[in-house]
DSSP file (Angstrom, degrees, kcal/mol; ACC not computed):
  #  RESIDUE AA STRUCTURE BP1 BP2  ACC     N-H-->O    O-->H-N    N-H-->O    O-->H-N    TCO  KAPPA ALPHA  PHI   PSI    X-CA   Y-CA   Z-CA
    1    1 A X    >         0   0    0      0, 0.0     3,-1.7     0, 0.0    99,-0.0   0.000 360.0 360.0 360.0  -6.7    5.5   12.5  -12.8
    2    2 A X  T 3   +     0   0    0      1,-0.3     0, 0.0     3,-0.1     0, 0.0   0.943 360.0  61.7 -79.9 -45.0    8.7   11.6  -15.2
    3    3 A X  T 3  S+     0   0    0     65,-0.1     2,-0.4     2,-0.0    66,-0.3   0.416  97.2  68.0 -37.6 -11.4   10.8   12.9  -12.3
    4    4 A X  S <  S-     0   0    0     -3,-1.7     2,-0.4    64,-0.1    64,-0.2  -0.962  73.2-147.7-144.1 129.1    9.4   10.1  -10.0
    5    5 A X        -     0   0    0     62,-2.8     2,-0.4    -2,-0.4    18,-0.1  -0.891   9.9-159.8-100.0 119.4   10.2    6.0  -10.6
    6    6 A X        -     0   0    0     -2,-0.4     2,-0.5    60,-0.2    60,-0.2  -0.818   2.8-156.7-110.7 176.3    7.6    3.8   -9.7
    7    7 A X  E     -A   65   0A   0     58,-1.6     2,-1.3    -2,-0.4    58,-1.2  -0.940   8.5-149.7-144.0 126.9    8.6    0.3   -9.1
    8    8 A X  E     -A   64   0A   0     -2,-0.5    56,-0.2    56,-0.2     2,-0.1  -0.848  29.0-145.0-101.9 108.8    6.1   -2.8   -9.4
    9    9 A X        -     0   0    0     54,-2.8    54,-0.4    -2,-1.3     3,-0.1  -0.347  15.9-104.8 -38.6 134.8    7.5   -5.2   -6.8
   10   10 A X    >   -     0   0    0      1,-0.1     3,-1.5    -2,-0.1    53,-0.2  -0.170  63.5 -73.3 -57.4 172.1    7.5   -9.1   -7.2
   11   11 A X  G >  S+     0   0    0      1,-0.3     3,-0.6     2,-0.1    50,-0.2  -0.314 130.0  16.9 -59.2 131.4    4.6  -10.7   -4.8
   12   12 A X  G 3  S-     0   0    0     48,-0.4    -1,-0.3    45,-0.2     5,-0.1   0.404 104.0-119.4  90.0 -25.4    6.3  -10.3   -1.3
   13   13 A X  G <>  +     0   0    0     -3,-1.5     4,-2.3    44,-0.2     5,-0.4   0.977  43.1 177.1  25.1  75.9    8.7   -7.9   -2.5
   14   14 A X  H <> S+     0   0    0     -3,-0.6     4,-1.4     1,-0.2     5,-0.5   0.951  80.5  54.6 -63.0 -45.3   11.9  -10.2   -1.5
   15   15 A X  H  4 S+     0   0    0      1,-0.2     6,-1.7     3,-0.2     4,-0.2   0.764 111.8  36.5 -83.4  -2.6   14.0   -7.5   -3.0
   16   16 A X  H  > S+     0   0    0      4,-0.3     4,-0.6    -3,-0.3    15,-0.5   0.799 123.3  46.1 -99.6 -32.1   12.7   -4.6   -1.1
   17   17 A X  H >< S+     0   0    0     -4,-2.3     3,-1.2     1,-0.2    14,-0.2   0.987 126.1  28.9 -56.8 -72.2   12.3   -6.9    2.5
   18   18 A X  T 3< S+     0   0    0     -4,-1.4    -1,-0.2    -5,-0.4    -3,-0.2   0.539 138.3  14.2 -90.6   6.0   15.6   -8.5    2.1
   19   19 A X  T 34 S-     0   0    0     -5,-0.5    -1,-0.3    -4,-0.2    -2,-0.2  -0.133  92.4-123.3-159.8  43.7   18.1   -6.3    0.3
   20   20 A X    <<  -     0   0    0     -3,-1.2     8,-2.0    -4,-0.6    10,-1.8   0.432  43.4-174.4  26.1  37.6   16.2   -3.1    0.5
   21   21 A X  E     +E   27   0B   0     -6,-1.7     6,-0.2     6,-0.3     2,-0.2  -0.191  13.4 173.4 -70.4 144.7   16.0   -2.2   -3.2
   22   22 A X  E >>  -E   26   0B   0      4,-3.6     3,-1.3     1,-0.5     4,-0.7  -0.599  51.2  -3.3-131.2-159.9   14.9    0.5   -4.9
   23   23 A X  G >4 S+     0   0    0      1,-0.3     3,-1.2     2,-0.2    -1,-0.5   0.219 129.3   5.1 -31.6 135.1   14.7    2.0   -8.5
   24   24 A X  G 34 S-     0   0    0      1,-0.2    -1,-0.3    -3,-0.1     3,-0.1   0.535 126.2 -66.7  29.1  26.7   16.6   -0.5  -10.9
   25   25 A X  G <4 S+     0   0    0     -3,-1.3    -1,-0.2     1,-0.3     2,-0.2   0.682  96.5 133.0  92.0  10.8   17.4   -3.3   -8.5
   26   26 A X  E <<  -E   22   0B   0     -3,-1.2    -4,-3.6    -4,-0.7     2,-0.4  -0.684  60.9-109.6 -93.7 176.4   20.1   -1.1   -6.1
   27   27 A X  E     +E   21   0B   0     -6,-0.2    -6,-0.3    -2,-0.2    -7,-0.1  -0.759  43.6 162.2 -97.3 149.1   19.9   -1.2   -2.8
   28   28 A X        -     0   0    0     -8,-2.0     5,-0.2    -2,-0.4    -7,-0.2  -0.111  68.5 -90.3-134.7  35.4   18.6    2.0   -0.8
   29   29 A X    >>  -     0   0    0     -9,-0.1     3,-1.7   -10,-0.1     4,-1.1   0.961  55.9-173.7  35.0  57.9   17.5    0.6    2.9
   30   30 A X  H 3> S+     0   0    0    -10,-1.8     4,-2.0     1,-0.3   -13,-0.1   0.733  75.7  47.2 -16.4 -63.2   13.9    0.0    1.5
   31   31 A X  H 3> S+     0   0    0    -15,-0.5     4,-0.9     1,-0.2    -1,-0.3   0.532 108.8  46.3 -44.1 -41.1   12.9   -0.8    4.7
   32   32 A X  H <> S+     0   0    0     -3,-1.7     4,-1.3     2,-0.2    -2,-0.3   0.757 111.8  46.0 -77.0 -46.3   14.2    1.5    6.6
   33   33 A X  H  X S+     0   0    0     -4,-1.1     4,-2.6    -5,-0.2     5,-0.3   0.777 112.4  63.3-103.8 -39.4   13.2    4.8    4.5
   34   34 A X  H  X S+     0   0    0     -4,-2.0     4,-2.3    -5,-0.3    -2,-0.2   0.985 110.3  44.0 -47.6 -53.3    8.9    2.4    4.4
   35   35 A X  H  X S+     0   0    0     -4,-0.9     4,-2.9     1,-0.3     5,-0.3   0.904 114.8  44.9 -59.2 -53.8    9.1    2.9    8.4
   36   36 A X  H  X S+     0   0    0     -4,-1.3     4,-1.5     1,-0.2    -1,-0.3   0.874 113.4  52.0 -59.5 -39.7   10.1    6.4    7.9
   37   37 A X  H  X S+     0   0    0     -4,-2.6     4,-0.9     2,-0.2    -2,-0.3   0.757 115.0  37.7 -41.9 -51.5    7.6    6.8    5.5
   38   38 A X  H >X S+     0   0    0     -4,-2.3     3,-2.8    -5,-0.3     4,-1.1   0.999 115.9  49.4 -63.5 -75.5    4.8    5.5    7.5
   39   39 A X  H 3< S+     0   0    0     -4,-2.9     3,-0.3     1,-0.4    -2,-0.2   0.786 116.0  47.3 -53.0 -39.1    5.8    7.0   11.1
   40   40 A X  H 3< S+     0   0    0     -4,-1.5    -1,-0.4    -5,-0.3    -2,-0.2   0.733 121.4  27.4 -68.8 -34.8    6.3   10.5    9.4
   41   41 A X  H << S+     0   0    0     -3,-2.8     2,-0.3    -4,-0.9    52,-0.2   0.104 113.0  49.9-149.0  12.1    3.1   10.9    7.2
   42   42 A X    ><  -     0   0    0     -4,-1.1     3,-0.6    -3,-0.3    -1,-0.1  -0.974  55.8-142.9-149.1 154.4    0.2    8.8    8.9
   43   43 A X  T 3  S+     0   0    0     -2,-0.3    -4,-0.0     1,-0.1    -1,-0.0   0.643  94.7  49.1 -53.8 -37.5   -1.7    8.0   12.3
   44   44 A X  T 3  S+     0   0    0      1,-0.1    -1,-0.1     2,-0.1    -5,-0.0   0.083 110.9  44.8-131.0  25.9   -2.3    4.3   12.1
   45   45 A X  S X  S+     0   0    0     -3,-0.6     3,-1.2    -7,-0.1    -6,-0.3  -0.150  71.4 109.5-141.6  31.7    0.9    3.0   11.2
   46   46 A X  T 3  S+     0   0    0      1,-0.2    -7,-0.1    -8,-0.1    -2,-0.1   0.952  83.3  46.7 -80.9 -26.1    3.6    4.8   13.5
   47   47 A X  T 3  S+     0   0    0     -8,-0.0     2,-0.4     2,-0.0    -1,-0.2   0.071  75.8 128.2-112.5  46.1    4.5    1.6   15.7
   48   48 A X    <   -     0   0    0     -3,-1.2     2,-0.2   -13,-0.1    -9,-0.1  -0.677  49.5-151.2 -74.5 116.7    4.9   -0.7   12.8
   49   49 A X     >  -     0   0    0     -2,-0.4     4,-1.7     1,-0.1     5,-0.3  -0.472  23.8-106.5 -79.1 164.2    8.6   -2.4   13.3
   50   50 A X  H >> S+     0   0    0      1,-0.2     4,-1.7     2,-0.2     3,-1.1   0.992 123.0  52.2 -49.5 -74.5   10.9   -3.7   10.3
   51   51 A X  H 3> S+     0   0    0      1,-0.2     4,-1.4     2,-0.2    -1,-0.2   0.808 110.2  44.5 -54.1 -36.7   10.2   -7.1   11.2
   52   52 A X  H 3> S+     0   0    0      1,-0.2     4,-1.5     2,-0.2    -1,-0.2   0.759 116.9  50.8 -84.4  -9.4    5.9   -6.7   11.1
   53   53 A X  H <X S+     0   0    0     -4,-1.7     4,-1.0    -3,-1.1    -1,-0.2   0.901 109.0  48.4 -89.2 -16.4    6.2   -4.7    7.9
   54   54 A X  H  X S+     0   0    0     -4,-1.7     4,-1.9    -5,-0.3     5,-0.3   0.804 105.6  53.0 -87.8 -22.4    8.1   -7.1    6.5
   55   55 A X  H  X S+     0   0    0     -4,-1.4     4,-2.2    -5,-0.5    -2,-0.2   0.941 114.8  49.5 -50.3 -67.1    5.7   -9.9    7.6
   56   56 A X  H  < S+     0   0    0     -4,-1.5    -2,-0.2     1,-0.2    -1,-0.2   0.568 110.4  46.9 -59.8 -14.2    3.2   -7.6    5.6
   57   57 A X  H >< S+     0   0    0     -4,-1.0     3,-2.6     2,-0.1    -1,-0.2   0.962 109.5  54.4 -81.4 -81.3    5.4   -7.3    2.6
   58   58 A X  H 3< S+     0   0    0     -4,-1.9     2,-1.2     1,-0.3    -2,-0.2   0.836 113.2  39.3 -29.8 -69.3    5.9  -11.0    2.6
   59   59 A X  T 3< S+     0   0    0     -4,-2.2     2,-0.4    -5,-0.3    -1,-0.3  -0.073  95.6 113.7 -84.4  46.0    1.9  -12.0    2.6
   60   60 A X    <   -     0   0    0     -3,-2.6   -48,-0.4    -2,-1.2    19,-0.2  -0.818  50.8-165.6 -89.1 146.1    1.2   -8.8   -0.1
   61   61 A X  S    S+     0   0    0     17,-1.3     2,-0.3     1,-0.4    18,-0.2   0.645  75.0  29.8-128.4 -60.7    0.2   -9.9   -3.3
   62   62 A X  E     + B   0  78A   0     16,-1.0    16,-2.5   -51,-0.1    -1,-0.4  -1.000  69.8 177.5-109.9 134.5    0.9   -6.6   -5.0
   63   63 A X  E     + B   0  77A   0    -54,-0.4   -54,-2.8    -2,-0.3     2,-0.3  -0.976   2.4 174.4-130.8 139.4    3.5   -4.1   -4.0
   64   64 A X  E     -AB   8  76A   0     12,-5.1    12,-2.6    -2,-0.4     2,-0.2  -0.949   9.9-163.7-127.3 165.9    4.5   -0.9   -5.4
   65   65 A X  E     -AB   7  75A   0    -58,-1.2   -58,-1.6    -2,-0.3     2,-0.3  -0.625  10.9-148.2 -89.3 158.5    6.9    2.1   -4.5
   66   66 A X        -     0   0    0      8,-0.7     2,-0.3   -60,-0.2     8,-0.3  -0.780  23.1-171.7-120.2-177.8    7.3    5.7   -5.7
   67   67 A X        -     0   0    0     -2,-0.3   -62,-2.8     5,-0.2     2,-0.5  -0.802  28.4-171.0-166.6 127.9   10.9    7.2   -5.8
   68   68 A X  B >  S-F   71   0C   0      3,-1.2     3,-1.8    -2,-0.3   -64,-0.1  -0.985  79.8 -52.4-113.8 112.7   12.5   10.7   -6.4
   69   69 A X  T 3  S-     0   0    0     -2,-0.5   -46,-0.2   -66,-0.3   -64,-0.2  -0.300 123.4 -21.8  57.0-136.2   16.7    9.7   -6.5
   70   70 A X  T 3  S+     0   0    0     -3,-0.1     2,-0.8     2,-0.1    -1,-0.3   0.547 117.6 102.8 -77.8 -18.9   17.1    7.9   -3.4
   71   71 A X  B <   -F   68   0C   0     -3,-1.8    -3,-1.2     1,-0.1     2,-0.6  -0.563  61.1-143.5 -79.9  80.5   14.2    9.1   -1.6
   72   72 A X        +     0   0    0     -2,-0.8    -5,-0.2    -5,-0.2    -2,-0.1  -0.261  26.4 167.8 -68.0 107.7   10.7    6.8   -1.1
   73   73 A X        +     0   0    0     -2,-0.6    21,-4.4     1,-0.1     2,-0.3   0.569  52.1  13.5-101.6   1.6    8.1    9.0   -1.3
   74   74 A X  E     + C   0  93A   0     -8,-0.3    -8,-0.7    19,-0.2     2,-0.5  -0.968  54.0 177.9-147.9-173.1    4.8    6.7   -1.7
   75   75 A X  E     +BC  65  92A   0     17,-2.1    17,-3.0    -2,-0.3     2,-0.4  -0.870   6.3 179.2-170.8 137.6    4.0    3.4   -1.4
   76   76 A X  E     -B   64   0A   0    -12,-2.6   -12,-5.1    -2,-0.5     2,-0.3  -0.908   6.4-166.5-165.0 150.5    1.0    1.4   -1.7
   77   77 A X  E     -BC  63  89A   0     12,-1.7    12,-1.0    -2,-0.4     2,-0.4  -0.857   9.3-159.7-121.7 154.9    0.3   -2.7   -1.3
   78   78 A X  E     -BC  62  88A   0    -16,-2.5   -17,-1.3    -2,-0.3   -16,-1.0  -0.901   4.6-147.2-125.6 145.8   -3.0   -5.1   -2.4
   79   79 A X  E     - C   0  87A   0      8,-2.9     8,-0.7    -2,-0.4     2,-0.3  -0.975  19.5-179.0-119.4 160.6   -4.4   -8.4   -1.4
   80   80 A X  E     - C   0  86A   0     -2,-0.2     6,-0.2     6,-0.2    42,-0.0  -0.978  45.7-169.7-154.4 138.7   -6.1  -10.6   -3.3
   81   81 A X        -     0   0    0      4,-1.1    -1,-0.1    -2,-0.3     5,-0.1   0.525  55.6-134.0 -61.0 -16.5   -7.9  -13.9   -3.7
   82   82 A X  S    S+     0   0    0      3,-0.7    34,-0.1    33,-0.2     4,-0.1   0.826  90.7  54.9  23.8  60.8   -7.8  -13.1   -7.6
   83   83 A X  S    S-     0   0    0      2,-0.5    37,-0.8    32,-0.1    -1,-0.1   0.380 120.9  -7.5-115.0-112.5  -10.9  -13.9   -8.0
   84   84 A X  S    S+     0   0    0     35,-0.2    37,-0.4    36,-0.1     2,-0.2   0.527 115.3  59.6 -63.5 -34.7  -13.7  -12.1   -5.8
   85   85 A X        +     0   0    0     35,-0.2    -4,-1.1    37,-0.0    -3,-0.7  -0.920  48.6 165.4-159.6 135.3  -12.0  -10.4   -3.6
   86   86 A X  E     -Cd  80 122A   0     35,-1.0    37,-0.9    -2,-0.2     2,-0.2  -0.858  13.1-174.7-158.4 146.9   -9.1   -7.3   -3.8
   87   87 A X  E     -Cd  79 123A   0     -8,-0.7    -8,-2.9    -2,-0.3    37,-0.2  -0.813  10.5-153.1-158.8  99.9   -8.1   -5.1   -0.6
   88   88 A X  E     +C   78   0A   0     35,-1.7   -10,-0.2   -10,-0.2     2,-0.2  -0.378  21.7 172.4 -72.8 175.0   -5.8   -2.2   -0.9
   89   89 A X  E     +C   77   0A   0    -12,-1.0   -12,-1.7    35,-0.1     3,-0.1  -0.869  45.7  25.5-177.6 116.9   -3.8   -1.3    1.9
   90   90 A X  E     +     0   0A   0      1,-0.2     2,-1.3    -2,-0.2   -12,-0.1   0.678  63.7 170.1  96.4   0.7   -1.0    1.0    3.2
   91   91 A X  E     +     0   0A   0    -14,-0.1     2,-0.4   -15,-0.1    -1,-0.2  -0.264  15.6 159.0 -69.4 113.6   -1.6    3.8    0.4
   92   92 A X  E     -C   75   0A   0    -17,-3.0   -17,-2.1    -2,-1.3     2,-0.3  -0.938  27.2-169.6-130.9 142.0    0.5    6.4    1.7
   93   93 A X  E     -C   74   0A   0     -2,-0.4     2,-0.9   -52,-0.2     5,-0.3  -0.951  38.7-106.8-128.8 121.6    2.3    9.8    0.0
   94   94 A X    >   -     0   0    0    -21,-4.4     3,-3.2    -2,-0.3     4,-0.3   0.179  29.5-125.9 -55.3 100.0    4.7   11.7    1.6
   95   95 A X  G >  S+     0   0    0     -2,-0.9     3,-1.7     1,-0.3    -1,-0.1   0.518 113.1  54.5  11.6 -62.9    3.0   15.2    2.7
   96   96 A X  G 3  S+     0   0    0      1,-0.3    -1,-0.3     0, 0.0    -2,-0.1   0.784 110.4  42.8 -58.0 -24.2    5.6   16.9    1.0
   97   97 A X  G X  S+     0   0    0     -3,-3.2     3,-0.9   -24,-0.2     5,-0.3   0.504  89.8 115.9 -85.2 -15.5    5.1   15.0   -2.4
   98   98 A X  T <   +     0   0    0     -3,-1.7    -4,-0.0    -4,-0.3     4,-0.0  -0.285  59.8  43.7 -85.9 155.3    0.9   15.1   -2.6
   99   99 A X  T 3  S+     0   0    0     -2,-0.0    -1,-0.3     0, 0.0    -2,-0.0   0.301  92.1 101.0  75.0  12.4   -1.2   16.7   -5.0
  100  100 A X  S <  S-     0   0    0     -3,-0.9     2,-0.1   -99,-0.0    -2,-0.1   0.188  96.2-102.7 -68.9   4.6    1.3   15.3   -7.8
  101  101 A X  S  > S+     0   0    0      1,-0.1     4,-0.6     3,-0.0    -3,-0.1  -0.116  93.8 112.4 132.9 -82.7   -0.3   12.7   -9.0
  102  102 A X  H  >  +     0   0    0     -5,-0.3     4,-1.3     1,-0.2     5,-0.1   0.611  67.3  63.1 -50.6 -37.8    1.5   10.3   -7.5
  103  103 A X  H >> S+     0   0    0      2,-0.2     4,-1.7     1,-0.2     3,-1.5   0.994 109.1  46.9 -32.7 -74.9   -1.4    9.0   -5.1
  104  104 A X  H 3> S+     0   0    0      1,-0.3     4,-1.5     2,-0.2     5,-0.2   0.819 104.1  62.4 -31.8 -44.5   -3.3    7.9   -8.4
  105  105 A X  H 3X S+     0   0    0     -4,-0.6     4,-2.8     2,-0.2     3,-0.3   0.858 103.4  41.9 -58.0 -51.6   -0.7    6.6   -9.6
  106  106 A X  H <X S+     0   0    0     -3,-1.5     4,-1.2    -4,-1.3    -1,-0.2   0.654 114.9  49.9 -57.6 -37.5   -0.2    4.2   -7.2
  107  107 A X  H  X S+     0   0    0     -4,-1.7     4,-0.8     2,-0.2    -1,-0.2   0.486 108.2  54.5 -80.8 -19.2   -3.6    3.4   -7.0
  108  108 A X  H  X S+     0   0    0     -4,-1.5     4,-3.0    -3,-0.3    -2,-0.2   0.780 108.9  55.7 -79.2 -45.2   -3.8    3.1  -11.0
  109  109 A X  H >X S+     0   0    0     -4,-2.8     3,-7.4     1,-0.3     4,-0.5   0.810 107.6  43.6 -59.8 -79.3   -0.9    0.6  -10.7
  110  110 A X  H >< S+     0   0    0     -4,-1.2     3,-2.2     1,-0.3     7,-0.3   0.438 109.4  51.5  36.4 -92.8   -2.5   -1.5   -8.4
  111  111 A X  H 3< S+     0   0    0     -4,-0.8    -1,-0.3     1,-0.3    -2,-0.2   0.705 114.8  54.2 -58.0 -33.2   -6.1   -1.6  -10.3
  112  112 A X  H << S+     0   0    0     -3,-7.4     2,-1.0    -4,-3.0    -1,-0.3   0.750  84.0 103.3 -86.4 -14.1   -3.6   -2.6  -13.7
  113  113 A X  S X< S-     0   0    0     -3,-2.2     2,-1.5    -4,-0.5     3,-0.9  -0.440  79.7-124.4-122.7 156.1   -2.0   -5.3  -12.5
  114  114 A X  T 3  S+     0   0    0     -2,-1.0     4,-0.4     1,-0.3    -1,-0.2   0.250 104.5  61.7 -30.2 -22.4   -2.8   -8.5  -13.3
  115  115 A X  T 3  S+     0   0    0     -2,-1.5    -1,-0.3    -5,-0.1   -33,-0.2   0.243 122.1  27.0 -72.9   4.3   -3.4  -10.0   -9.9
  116  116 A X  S X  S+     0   0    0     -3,-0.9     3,-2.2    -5,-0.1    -2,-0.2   0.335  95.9  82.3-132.0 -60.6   -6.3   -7.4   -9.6
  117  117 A X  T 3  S+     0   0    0     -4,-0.4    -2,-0.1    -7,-0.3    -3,-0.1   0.548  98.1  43.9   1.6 -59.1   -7.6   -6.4  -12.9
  118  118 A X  T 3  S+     0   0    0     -4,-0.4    -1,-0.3    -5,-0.1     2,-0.2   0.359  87.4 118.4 -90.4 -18.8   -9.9   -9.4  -13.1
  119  119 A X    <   -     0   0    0     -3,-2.2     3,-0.2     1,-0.1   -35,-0.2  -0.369  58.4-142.2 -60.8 122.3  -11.1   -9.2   -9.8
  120  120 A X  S    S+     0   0    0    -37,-0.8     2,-0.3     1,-0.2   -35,-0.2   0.799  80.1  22.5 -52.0 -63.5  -14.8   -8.7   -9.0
  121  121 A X        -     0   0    0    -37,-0.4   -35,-1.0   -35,-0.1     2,-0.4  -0.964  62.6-163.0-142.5  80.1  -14.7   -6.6   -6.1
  122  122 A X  E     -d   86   0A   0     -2,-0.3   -35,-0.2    -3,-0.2     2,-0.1  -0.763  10.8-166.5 -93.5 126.0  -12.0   -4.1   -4.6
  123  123 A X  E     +d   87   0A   0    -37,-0.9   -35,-1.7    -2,-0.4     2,-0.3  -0.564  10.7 174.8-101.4 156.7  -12.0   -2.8   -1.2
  124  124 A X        -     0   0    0    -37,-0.2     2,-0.6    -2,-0.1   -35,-0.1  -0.946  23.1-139.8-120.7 178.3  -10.1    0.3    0.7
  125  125 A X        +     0   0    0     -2,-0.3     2,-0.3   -37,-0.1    -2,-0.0  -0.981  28.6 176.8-117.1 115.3  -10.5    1.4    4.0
  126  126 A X        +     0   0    0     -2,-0.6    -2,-0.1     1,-0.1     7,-0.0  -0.963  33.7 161.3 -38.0  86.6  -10.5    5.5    4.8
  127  127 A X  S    S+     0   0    0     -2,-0.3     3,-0.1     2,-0.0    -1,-0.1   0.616  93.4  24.1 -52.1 -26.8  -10.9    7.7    7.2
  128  128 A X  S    S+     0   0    0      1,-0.1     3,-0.2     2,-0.0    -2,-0.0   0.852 121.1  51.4 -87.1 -41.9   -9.1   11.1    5.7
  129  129 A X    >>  +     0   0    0      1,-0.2     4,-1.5     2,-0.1     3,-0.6  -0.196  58.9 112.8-113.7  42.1   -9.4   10.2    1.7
  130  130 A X  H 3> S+     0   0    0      1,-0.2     4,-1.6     2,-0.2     5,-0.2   0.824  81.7  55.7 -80.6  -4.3  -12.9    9.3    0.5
  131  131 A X  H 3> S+     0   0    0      3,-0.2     4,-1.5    -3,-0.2    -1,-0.2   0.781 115.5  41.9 -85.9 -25.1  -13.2   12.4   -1.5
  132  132 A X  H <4 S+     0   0    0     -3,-0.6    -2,-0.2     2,-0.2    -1,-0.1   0.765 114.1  47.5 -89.7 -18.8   -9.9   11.2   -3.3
  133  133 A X  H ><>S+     0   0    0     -4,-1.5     5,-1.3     2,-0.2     3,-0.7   0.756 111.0  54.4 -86.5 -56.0  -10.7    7.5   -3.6
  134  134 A X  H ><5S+     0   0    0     -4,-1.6     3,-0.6    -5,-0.3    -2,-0.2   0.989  97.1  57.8 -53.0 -67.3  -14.1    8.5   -5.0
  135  135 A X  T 3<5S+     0   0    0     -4,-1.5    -1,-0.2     1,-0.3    -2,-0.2   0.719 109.0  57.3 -66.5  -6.1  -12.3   10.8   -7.8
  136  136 A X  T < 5S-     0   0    0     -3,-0.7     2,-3.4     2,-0.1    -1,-0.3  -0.298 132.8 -92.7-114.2  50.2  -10.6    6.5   -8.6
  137  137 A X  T < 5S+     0   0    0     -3,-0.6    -3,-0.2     1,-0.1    -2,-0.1   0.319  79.2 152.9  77.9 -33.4  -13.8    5.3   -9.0
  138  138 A X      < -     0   0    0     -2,-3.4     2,-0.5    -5,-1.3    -1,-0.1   0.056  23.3-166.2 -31.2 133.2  -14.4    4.1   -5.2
  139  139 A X        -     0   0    0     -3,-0.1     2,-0.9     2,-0.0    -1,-0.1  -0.926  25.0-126.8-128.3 131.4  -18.0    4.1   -4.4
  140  140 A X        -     0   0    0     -2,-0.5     2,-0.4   -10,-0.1     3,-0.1  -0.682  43.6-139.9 -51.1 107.4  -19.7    3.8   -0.6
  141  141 A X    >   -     0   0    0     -2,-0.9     3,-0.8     1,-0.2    -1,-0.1  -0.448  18.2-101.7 -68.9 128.5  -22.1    0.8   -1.5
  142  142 A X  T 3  S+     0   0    0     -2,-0.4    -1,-0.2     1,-0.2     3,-0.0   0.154  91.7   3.5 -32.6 145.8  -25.3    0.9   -0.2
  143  143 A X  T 3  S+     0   0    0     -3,-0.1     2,-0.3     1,-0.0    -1,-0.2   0.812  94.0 118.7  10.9  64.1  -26.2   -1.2    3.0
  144  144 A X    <   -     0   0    0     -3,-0.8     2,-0.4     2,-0.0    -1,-0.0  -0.933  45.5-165.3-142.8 134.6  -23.0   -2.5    3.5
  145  145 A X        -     0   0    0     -2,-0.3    -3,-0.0    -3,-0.0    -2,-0.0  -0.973  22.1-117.3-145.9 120.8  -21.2   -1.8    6.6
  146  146 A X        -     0   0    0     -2,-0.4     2,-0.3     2,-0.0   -21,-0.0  -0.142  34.1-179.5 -18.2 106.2  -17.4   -2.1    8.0
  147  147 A X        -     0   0    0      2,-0.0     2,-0.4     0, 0.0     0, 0.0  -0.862   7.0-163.0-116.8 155.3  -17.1   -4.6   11.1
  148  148 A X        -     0   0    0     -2,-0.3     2,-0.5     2,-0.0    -2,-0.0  -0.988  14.9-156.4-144.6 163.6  -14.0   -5.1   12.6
  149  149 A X        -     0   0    0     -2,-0.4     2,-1.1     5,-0.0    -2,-0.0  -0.979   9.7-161.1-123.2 113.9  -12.7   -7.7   14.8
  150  150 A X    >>  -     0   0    0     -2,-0.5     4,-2.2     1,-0.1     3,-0.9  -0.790   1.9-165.0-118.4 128.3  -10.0   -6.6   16.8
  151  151 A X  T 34 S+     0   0    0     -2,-1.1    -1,-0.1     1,-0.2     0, 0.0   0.610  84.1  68.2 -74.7 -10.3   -7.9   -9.9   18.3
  152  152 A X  T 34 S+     0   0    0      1,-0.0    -1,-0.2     3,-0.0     3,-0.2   0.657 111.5  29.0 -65.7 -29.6   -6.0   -7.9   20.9
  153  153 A X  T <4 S+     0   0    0     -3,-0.9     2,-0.3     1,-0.4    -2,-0.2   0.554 123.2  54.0-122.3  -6.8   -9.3   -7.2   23.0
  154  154 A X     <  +     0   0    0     -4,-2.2    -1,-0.4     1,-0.1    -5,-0.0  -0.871  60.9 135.1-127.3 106.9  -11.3  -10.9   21.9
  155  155 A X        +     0   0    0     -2,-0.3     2,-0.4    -3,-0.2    -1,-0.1   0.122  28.0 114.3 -84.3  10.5   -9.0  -13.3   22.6
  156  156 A X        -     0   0    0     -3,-0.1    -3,-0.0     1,-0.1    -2,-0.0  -0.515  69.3-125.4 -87.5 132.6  -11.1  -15.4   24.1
  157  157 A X              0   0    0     -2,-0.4    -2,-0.1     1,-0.1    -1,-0.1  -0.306 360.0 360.0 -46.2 169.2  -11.6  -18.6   22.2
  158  158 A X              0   0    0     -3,-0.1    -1,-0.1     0, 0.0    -2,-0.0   0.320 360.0 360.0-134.9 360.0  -15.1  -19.2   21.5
């Protein structure tokens, strides 16, 4: 892992949205190399634009990066009430990079940092990684069940 910088963002990550920073405050088109990141190495974020990941940047609460040189090779973002209520989101490692670590890592930062810590309750959503989320402590809870609302296909006021 010494090989690999990870970089705890400010809330919003202004420097990775608006001047594409990476590892020690240069710029590396941040932005540019998250999109590739995404499109390249998951299913349910390949027609995310600059502009809606940087919406999502902006209302993230925690964000972190991973980096090998210039390269972003994970990434992973929280929300949080800091309270009740904690939602990871967007934990992604580039194929080429995985079984290093570096998932965990991301997911460690996360969990540490102070806008989460304290927090009651922390969610993720899966489909691929519950065996990997389980080995960070995730548990299925009993009789509790995943609804989702999707606002493209109810748009009807009610």
């Amino acid at each position: 892992m010494n090989k690999f910088k990870i970089v705890k963002h400010a809330p919003g990550a202004p420097g990775l949205r608006y001047l594409g920073l990476g590892p020690n405050f240069a710029p590396q088109q941040g932005m540019k190399k998250l999109i590739s990141l995404l499109h390249k190495n998951t299913f349910w974020a390949k027609n995310r634009s600059i502009a809606s990941l940087s919406k999502m940047l902006s209302n993230s609460d925690v964000v972190i990066s991973v980096w090998e040189n210039k390269n972003l090779i994970g990434f992973g973002r929280a929300t949080t009430d800091q309270t009740f209520r904690a939602v990871l989101w967007d934990i992604i490692v580039d194929k080429e990079y995985q079984i290093n670590g570096i998932g965990m890592k991301i997911v460690q930062s996360i969990l540490q940092n102070k806008l989460i810590c304290k927090v009651e309750k922390i969610y993720i959503m899966t489909t691929h990684c519950q065996k990997f989320y389980s080995n960070n402590g995730f548990i299925v809870p009993e009789g509790q069940s995943l609804m989702v609302y999707n606002s493209s296909t109810n748009n009807k006021l009610i």
